[in-house]
C-alpha positions as CSV (number, residue, x, y, z in Angstrom):
1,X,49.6,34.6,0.2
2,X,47.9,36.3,-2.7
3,X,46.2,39.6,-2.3
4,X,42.5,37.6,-1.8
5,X,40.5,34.9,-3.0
6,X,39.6,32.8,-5.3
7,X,35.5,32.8,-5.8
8,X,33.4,30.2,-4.9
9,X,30.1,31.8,-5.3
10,X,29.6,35.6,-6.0
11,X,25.4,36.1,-6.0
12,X,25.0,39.5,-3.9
13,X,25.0,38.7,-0.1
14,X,26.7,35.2,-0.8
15,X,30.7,35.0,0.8
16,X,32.8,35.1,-2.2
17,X,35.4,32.4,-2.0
18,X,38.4,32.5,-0.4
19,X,40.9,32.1,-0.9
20,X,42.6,34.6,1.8
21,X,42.5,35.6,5.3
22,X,43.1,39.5,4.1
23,X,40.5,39.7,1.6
24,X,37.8,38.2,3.2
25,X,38.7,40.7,6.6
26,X,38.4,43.2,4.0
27,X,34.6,42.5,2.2
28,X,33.2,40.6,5.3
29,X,30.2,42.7,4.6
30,X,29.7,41.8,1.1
31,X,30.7,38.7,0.2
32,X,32.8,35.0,1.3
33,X,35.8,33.3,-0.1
34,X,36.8,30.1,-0.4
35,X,39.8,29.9,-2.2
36,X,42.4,27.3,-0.4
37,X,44.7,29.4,1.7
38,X,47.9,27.5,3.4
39,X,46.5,23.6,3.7
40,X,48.7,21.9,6.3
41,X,46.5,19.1,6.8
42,X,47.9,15.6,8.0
43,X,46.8,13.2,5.8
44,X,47.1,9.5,4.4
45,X,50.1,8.0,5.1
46,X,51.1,10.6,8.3
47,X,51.3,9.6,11.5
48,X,48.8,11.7,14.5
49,X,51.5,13.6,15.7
50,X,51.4,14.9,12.4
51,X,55.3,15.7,12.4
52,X,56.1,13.4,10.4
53,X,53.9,14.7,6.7
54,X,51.8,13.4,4.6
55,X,48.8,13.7,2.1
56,X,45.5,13.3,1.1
57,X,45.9,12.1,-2.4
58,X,46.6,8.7,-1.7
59,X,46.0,5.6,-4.6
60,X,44.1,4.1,-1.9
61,X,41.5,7.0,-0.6
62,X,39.2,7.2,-3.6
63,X,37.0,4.4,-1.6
64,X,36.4,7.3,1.0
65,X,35.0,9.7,-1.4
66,X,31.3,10.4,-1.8
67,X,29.5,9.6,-4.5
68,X,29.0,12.6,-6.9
69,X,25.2,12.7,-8.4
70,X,24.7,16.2,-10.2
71,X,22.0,18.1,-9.0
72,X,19.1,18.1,-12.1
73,X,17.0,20.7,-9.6
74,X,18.2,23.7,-11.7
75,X,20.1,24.2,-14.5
76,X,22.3,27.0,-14.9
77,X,22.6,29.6,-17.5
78,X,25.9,29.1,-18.4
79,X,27.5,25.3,-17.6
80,X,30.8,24.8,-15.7
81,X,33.6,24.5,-18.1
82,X,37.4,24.0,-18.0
83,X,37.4,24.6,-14.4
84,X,34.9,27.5,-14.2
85,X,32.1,28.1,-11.9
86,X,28.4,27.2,-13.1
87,X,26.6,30.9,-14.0
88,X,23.6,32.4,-13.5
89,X,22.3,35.5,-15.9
90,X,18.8,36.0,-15.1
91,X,16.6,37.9,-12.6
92,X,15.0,36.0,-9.8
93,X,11.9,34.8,-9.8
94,X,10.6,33.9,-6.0
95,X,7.4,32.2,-7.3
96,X,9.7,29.7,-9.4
97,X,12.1,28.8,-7.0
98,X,12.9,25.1,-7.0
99,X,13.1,22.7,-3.9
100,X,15.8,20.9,-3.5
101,X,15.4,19.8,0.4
102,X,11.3,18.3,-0.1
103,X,11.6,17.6,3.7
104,X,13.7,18.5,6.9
105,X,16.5,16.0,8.0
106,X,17.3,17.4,10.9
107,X,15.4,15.9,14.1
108,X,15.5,18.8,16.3
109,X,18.6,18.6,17.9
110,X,20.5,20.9,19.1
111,X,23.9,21.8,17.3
112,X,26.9,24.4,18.4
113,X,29.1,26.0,15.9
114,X,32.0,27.7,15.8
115,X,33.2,30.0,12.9
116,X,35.4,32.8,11.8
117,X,33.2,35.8,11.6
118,X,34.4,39.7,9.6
119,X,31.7,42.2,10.8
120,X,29.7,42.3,14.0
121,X,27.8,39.0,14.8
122,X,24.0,39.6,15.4
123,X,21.9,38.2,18.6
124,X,22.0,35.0,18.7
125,X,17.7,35.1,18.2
126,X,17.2,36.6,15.0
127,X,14.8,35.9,11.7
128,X,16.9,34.8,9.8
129,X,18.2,32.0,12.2
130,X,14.9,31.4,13.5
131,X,13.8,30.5,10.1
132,X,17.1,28.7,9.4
133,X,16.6,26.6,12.3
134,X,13.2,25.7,11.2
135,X,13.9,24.5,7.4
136,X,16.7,22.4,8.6
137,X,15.0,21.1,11.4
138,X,17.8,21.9,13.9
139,X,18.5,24.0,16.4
140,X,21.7,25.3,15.8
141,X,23.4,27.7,18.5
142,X,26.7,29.8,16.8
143,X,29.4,30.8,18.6
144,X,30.9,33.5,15.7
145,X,34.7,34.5,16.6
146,X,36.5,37.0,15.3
147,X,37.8,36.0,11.9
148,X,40.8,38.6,12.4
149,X,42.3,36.6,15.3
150,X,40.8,33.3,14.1
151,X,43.7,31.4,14.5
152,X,44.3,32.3,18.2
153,X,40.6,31.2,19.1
154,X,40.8,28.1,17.0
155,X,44.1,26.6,18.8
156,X,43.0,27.2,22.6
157,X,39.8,25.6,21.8
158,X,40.8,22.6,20.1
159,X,43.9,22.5,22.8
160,X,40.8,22.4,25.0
161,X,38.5,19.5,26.2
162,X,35.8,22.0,25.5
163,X,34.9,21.8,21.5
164,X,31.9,22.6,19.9
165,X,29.7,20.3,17.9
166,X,31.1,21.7,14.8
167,X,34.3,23.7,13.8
168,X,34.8,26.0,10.7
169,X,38.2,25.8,9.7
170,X,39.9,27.5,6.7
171,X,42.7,26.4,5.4
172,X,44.7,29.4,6.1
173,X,44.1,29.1,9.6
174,X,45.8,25.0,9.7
175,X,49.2,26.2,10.8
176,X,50.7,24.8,13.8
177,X,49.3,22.4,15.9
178,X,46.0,22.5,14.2
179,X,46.8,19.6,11.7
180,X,47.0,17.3,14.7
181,X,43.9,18.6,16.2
182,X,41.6,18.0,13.2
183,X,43.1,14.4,13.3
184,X,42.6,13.6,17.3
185,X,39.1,16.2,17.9
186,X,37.3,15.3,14.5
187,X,34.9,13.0,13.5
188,X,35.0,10.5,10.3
189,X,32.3,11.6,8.1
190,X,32.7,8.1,6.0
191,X,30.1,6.1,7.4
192,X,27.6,8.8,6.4
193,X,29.1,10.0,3.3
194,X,31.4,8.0,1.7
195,X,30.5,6.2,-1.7
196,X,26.7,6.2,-2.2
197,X,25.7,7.0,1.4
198,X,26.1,10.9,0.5
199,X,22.9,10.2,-1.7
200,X,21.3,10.9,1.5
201,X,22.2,14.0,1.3
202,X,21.2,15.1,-2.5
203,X,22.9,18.8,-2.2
204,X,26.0,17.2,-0.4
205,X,26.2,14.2,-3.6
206,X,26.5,17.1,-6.1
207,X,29.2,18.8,-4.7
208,X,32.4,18.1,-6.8
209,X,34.7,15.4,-6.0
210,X,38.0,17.3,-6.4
211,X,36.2,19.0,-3.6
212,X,35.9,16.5,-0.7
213,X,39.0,14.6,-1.9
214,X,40.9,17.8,0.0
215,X,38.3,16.8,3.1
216,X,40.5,13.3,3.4
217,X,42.4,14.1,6.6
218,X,44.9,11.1,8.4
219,X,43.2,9.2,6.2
220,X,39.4,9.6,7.1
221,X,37.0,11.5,5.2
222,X,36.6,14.3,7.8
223,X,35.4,17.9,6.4
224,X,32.4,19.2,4.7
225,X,34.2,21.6,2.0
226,X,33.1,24.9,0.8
227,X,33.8,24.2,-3.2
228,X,36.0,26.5,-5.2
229,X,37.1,27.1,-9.4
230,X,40.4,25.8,-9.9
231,X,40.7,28.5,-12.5
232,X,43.2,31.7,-10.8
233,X,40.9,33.7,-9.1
234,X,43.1,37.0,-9.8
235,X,42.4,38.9,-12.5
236,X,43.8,42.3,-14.0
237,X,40.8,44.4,-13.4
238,X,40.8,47.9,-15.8
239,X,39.1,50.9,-15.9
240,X,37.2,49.8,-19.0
241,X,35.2,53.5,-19.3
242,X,38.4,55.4,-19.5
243,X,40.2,53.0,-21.8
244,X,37.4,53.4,-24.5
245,X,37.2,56.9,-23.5
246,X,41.5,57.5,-24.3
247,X,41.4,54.9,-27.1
248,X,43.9,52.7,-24.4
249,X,44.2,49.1,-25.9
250,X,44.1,45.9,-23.9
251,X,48.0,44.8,-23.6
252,X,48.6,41.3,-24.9
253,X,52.2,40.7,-23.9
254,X,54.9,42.4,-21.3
255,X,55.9,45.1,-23.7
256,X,52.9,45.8,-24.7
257,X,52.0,46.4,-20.9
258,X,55.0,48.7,-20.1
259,X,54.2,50.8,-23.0
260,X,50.7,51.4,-22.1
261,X,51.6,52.3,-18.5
262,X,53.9,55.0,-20.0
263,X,51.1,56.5,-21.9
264,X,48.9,56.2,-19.3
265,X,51.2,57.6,-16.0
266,X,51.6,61.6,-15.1
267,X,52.4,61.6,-11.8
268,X,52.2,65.7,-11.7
269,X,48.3,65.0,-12.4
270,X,48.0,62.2,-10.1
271,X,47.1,59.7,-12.2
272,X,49.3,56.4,-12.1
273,X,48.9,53.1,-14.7
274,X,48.6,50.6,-11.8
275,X,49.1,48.9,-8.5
276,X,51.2,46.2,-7.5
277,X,51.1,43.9,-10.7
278,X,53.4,41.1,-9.1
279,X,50.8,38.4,-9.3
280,X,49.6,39.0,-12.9
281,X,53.7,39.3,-13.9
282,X,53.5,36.0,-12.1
283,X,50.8,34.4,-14.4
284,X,52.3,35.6,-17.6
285,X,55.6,34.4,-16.4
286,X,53.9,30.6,-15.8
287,X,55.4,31.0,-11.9
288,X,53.7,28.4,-10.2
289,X,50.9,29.2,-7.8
290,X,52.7,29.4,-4.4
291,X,49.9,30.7,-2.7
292,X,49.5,27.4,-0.6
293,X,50.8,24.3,0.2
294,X,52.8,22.6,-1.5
295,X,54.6,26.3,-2.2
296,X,54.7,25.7,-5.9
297,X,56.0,21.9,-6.2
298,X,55.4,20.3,-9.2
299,X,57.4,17.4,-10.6
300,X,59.4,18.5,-14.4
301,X,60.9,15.6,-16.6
302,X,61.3,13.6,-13.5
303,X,63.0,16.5,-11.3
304,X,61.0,17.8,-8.3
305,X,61.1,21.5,-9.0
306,X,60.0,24.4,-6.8
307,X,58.9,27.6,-8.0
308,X,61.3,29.8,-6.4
309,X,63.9,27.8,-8.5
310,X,63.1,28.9,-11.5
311,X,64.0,31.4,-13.8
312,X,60.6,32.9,-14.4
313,X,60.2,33.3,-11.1
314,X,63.5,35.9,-11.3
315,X,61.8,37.2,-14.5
316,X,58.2,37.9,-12.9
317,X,60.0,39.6,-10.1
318,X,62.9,41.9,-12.5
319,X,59.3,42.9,-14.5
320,X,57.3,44.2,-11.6
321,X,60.3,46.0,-10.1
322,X,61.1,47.9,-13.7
323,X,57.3,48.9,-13.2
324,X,57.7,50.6,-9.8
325,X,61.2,51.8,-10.4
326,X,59.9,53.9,-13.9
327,X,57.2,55.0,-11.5
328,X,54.5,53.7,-13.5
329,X,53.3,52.0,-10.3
330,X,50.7,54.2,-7.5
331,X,52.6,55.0,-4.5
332,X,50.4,53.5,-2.3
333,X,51.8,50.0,-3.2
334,X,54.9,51.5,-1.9
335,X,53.5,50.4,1.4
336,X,52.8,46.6,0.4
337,X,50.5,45.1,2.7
338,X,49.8,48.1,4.5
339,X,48.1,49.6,1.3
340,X,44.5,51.2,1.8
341,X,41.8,50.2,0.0
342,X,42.4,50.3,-4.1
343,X,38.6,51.0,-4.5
344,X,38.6,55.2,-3.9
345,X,41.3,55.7,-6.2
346,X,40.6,53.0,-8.4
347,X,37.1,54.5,-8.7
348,X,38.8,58.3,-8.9
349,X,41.0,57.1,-11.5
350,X,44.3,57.5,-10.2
351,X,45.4,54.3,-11.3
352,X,43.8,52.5,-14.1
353,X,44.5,48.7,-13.9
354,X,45.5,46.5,-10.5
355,X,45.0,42.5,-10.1
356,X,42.7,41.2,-7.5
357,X,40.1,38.2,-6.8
358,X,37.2,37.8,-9.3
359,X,35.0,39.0,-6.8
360,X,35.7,42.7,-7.0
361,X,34.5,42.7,-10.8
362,X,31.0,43.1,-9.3
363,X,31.7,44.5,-6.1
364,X,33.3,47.6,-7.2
365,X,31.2,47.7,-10.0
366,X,27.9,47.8,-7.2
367,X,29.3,50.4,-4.9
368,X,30.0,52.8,-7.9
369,X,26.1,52.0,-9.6
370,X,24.7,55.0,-8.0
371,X,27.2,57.6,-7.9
372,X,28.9,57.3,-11.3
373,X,26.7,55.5,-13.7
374,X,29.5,55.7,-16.3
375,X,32.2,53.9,-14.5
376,X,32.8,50.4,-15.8
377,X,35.5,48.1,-14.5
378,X,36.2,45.0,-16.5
379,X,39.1,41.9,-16.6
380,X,42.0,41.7,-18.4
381,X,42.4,38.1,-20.3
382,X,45.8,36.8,-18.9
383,X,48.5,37.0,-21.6
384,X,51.7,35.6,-21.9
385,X,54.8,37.6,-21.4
386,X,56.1,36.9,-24.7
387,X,52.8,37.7,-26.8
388,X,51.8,34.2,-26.6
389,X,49.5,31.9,-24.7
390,X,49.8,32.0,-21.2
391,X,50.8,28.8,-19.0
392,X,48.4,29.3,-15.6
393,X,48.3,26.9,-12.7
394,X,45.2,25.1,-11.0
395,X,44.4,26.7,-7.6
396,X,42.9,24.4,-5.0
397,X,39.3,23.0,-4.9
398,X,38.1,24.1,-2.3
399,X,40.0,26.3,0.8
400,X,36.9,26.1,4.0
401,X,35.8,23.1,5.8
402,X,33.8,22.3,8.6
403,X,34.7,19.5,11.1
404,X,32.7,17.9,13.5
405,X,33.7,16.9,16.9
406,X,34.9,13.0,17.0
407,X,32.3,12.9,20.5
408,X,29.3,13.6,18.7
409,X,26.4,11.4,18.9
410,X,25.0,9.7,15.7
411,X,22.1,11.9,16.3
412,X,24.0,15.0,16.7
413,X,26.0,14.2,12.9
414,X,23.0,13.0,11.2
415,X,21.6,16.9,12.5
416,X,25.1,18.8,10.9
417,X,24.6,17.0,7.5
418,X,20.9,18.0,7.7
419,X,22.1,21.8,7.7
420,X,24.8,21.2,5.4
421,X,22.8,19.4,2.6
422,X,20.5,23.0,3.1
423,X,23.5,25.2,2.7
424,X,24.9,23.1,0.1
425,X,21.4,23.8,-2.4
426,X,22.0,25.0,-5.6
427,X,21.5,28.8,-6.9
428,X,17.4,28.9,-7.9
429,X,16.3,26.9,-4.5
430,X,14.3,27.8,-1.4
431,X,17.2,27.0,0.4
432,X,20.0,28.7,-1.4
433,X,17.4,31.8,-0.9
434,X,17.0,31.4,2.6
435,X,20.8,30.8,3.2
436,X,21.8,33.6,1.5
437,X,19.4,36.6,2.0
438,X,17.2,35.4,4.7
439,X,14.1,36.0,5.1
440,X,11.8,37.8,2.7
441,X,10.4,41.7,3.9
442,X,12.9,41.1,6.8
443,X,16.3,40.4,5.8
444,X,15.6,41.7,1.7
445,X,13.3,42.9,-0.5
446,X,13.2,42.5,-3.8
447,X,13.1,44.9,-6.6
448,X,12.9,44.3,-10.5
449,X,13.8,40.9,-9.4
450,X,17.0,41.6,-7.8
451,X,17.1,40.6,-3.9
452,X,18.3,43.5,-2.2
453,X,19.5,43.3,1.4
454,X,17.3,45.2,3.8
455,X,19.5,46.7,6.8
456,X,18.6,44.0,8.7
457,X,19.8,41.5,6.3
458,X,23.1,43.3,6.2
459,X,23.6,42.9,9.8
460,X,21.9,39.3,10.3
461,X,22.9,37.3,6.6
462,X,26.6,37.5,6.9
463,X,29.2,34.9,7.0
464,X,27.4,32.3,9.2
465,X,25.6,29.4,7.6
466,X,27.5,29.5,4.7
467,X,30.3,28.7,6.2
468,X,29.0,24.8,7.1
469,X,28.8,24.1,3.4
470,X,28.4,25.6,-0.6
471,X,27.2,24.3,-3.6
472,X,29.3,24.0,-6.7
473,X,31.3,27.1,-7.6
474,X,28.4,29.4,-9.0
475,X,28.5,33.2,-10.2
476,X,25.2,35.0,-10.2
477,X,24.6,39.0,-10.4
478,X,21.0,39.4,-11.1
479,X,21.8,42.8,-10.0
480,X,24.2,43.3,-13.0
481,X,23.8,40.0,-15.3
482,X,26.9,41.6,-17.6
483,X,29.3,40.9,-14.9
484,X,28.0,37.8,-14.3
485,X,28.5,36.4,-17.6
486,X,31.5,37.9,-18.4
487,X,33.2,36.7,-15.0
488,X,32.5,33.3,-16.1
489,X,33.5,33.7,-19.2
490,X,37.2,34.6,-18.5
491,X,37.2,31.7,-16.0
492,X,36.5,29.7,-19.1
493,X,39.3,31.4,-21.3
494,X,41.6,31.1,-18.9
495,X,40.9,27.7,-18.0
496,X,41.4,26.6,-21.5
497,X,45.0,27.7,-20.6
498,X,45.3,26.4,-16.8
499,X,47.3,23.3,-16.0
500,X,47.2,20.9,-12.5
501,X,50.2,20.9,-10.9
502,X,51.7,17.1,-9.4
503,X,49.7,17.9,-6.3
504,X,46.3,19.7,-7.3
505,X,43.6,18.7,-4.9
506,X,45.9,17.3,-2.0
507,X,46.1,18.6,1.6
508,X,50.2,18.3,2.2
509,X,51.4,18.5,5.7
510,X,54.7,18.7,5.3
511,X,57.2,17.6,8.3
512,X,57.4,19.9,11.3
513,X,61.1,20.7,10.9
514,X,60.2,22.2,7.4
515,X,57.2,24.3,8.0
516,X,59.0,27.7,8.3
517,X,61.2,27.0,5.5
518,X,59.9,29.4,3.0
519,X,58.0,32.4,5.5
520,X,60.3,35.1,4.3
521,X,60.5,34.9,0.4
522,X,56.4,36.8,0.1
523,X,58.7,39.9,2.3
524,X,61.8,39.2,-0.2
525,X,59.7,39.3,-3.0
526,X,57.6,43.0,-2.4
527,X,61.8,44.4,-1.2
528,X,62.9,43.4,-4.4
529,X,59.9,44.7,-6.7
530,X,60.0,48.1,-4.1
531,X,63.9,48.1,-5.4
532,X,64.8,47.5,-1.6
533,X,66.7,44.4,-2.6
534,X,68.3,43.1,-5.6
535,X,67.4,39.8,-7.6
536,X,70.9,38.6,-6.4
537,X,69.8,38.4,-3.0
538,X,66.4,36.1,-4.1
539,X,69.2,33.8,-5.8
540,X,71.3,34.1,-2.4
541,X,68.2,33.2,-0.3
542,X,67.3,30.1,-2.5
543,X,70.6,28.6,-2.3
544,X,70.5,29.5,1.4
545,X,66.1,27.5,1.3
546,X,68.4,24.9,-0.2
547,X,71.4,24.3,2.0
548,X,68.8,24.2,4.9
549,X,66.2,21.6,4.0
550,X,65.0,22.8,0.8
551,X,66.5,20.2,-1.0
552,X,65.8,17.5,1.4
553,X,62.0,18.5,1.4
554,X,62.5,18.1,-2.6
555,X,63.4,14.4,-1.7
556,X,60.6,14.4,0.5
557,X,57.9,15.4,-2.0
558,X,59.1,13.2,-4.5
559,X,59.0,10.3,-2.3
560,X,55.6,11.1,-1.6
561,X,54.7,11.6,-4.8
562,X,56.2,8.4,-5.8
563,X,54.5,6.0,-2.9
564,X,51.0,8.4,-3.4
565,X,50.1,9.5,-7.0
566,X,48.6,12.6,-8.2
567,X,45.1,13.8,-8.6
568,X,45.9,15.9,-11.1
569,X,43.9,14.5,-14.7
């Protein structure tokens, strides 16, 4: 599981995509993430027990997708390119705001919904979901659980007879028994959406396709998604004041890096080079993204190869543990997942550089505006180890997904679409403005043209109604347009670099007797960069993944390959 996710949308008071459980428990407050997480969805091709495996990226399930129209309602500063989120650069202007919903779809139904929630749900009867309610012309009543212990909610209820109208599910949380509960609780969405019926729905048409092809479930089209870049969402975030300050240059290969973190580190005066830079040594390496299923499958001159086969795997991993054993590393990584919060000492300058999601480009940089006006954190462009181009790997489209329940009336469907074609409007719309900040002299004020959260807004627009549906992937900072444009920008860069794997954009449930196959190699990995083990026990525990299915799950995902195809383009 990588350290957090991968951005979906980043405007101030909008969720930040995730993807993963421990960075969104970590910003609830500021932002939501919908990166993919650990997809183990049954699919086309499985059977409803779901043991058996399967996936969504069948030859025969592009029938079930909707109909992409892009939406012409606003146009974006900056355009979506090589896998990068759309971006926004200016202020907001409330008097120009587009419409993008001309009239309510909902019929005044009444709709229940369950989601993960980080932060302390408000009453139920509030302004901002009283005026919710009212644009989309439902009445929807949220039962928000606690995203910590998500999981444990999710499986009694759908193990129960009692399931709400709608479920938020991300796809972290689709361990277990879940797959087989999406299949036998949840609804197909086809007869509304599929091919140009989603033109009912304008916001819903425009969302990506790579998008709702992961929202093909036992062969149905069953989710609403929450849209993500495929582009990495970790970046090596720096300390861009103090570099220009000491005359530090930007590394540009694995030497280079090492050297700098020499120059940099003096542990007497407490000040480090870094954090934990295994997931950065992992994109300059070309490791495979294994931070969800498939665990970094991809099929290489007709071999199925998995990433923890390979020898840049062993090379990402003998890199990161030279960092920490020279002690060039802060000594709070020492403690892996139980780290505290890199922002203090990031923001004290005790360490200088550590990877993390897009996200925190502008959040760090808008908790330090006040307080130290000179403090400037910026993003490292990938490099490869060697000096040369990198070789980075598509992360999933989209990582959150609503469901609705398979008894649902027509009436009670047609109502759920209604809110998610709102929440689904497009940056520069009424709608994306009352989804994300509320209401106005309420929930935020605004302020040069920046929406500012009133505290109000802060406790009532959190992560509720954008968890039914998003737009495309969009960036927008009108509070600090730099950040915006530059985040975009190395999504773009690095796209140019960024290669789909043989099973980019499928949800893989892989067969039952598998799915615990590979839990202990994220522990193996931190022992061995924490010198606790040695890189002869990572080639021990791969020959031991083999010997005990790992090469019969290689037979398996090459069979499904074969009878399936790839989405990958």
């Amino acid at each position: 599981m990588t350290p957090n996710a991968a951005s979906a949308s980043s405007a101030p008071g909008r969720r930040e995509s995730p993807s993963r459980r421990s960075f969104l428990a970590s910003t609830a407050v500021a932002a939501a993430a919908v990166a993919g997480g650990m997809p183990l969805l049954s699919a086309c091709g499985a059977s409803d027990s779901g043991s058996g495996g399967g996936t969504s990226g069948g030859k025969g399930d592009r029938k079930l997708l909707p109909t992409y129209v892009a939406n012409t309602v606003v146009t974006p500063d900056i355009p979506a390119k090589n896998g990068s989120a759309i971006g926004f650069t200016g202020k907001t202007d409330l008097a120009a705001l587009k419409t993008s919903v001309p009239k309510k779809l909902g019929k005044g139904g009444k709709v229940t919904i369950m989601s993960p929630f980080w932060g302390s749900p408000p009453k139920g009867d509030n302004a901002y979901y009283r005026a919710m309610n009212d644009m989309t012309g439902v009445d929807v009543v949220w039962q928000n659980q606690d995203g910590n212990t998500y999981d444990q909610k999710l499986g009694a209820v759908l193990a129960s007879s009692d399931v709400p109208d709608v479920v938020v599910v991300p796809s972290w949380n689709m361990g277990g028994k879940i797959p087989t509960a999406i299949i036998n609780k949840f609804a197909d969405l086809g007869p509304y959406l599929s091919g140009d019926k989603v033109k009912d729905y304008p916001n819903l048409a425009a969302i990506p396709t790579d998008a709702w092809r992961r929202c093909i479930i036992g062969g149905k089209l069953r989710g609403l998604p929450q849209p993500a870049p495929y582009v990495t969402g970790i970046v090596p975030l720096y300390r861009k004041d103090i570099f220009d300050r000491q005359g530090y240059q930007v590394p540009r290969s694995a030497d280079e890096f090492t050297a700098l973190c020499k120059e940099i580190t003096n542990a007497r005066a407490k000040r480090w080079a870094c954090t934990d830079m295994k997931w950065t040594a992992f994109q300059m390496f070309g490791v495979l993204s294994g931070s969800e299923k498939p665990l970094g499958w991809n099929l290489v001159d007709g071999k199925m190869i998995n990433r923890i086969e390979t020898e840049e795997y062993l090379e990402a991993l003998e890199w990161t543990r030279k960092l920490f054993a020279a002690g060039y590393v802060h000594p709070d990584s020492l403690m892996g997942k139980n780290a505290p919060d890199p922002g203090p000492k990031f923001a004290a300058g005790e360490f200088l550089i550590y990877p993390n999601n897009i996200s925190q480009w502008w959040s760090r940089t808008a908790e330090q505006a006040a307080q130290n006006p000179s403090y400037r954190i910026w993003g490292m462009d990938i490099f490869g180890h060697d000096g040369g181009t990198p070789h980075l790997w598509a992360e999933q489209p989209a990582g959150i997904f609503a469901f609705v329940n398979k008894k649902a009336s027509e009436s009670v469907i047609r109502d759920a679409l209604a809110v998610a074609d709102v929440t689904a409007a497009p940056y520069g719309t009424k709608e994306y403005m009352a989804t994300n900040y509320g209401v106005q002299g309420a929930d935020y004020t605004v302020r040069n043209g920046v929406p500012v959260k009133t505290t109000q807004g802060n406790n009532e627009v959190l992560n509720a109604y954008v968890m039914v549906a998003s737009p495309a992937a969009t960036i927008a900072h009108p509070d600090f347009p730099d950040v915006a444009k530059a985040q975009v920008e190395w999504q773009q860069r690095m796209g140019a670099f960024t290669r789909k794997s043989s099973f980019y954009g499928q949800m893989i449930t892989e067969p039952s007797r598998y799915t615990d196959l590979g839990n202990d190699f994220e522990q193996l990995e931190d022992d061995i960069t924490r010198g606790r083990k040695k890189i002869s026990d990572m080639q021990q525990a791969v020959s031991d993944w083999k010997s005990k299915g790992g090469d019969k799950l290689r037979d398996w995902y090459k069979k499904l390959l074969d009878e399936n195809g790839t989405a990958a383009g």
